[in-house]
C-alpha positions in Angstrom: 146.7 -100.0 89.2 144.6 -99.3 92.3 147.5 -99.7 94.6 149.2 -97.0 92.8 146.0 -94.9 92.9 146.0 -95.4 96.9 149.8 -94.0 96.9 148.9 -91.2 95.3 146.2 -89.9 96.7 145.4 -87.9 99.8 143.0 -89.9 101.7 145.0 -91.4 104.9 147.6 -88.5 104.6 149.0 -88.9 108.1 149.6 -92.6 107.7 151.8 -91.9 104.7 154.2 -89.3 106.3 154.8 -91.6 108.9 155.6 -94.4 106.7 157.7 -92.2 104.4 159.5 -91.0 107.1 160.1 -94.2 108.6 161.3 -95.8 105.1 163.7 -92.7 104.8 165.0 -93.0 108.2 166.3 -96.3 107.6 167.1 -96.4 104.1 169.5 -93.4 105.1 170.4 -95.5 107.9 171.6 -98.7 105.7 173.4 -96.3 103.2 176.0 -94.7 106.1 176.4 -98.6 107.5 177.0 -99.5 103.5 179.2 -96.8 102.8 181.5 -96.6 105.3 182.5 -100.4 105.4 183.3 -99.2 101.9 185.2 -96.1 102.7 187.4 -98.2 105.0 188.1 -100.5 102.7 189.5 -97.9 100.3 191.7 -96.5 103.2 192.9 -99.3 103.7 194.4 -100.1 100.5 195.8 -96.6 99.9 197.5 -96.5 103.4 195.2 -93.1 104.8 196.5 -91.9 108.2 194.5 -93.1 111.1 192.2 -89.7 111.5 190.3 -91.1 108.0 189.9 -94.3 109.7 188.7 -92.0 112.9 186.4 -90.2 110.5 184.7 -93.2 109.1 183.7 -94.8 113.1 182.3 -91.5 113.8 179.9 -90.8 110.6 179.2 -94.4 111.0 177.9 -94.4 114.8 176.7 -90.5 114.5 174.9 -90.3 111.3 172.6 -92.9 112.2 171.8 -91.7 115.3 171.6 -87.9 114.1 169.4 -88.9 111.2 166.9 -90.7 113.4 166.3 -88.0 115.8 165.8 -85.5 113.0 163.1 -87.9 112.1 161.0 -87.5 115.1 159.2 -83.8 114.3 158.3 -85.2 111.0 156.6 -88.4 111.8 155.2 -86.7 115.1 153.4 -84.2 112.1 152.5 -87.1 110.8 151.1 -89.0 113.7 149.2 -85.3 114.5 147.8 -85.3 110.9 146.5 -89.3 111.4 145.1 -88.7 114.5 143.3 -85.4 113.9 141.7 -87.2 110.5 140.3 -89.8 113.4 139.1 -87.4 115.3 137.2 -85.2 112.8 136.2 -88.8 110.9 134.5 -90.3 114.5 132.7 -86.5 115.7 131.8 -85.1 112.1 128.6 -86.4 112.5 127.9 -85.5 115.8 128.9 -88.8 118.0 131.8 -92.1 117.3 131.2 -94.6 114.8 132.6 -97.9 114.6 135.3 -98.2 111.8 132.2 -101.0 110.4 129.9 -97.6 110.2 133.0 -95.9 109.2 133.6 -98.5 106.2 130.1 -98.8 105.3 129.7 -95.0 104.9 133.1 -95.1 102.7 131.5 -97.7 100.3 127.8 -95.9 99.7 130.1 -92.4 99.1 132.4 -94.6 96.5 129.1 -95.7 95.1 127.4 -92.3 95.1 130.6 -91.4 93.6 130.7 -93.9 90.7 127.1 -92.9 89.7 128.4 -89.4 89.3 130.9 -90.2 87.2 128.6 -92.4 84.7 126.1 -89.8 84.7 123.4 -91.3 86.8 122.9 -88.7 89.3 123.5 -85.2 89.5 125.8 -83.2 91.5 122.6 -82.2 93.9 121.3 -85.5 94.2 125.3 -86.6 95.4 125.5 -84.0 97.8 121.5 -84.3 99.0 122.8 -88.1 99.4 125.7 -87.6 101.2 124.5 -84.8 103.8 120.8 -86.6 104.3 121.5 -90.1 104.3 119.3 -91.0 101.9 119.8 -93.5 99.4 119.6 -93.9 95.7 118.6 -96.3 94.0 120.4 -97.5 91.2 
């Protein structure tokens, strides 16, 4: 159940179009290399003229090629979207933190962020938390 929260969530947004786009690239890529072995076949057995045949060999080497290319701007946005969250993640607070400060951070905002939600803290006391750096006790 976690996992599927992770998916669906927007934290590590750039990472995700880049893997989307990547998993549609080549899912599109197997389908055209499925398919036209297919369409071939058929052809074949109903005797087609030789531009169907023709037809097939040039989807089937242009498709994939056309299909990857048109992936590019899309996980370039999505590489600019990862890299931008790193950058505003390592100088929000003024200087670069290690990805341990970085985790560490992460889990004392997950537990200011639990204690919300049960009710033991307020809203002020989260945000005073977060933005001071103080801690509260639990």
């Amino acid at each position: 159940m976690q996992k599927i929260k992770e998916i669906f969530n927007f934290d590590n947004i750039g990472q995700k179009i880049k893997n989307f786009v990547k998993w549609c690239c080549w899912i599109t890529i197997l389908l055209v290399w499925v398919a036209c072995p297919i369409a071939f076949i058929v052809l074949l057995s109903e005797g087609a003229p030789p531009e169907g045949y023709l037809i097939i060999i040039v989807v089937a080497a242009i498709v994939p090629v056309a299909v990857w290319i048109s992936a590019w701007p899309l996980y370039a946005l999505g590489e600019l979207v990862h890299r931008a969250c790193n950058i505003d993640s390592n100088t929000s607070t003024g200087g670069i933190k290690s990805s341990v400060q970085s985790q560490a951070e992460q889990k004392k905002i997950d537990k200011l962020e639990s204690l919300r939600a049960k009710g033991l803290i307020t809203e002020a006391e989260f945000i005073a938390a977060i933005t001071d750096g103080s801690n509260v006790n639990d």
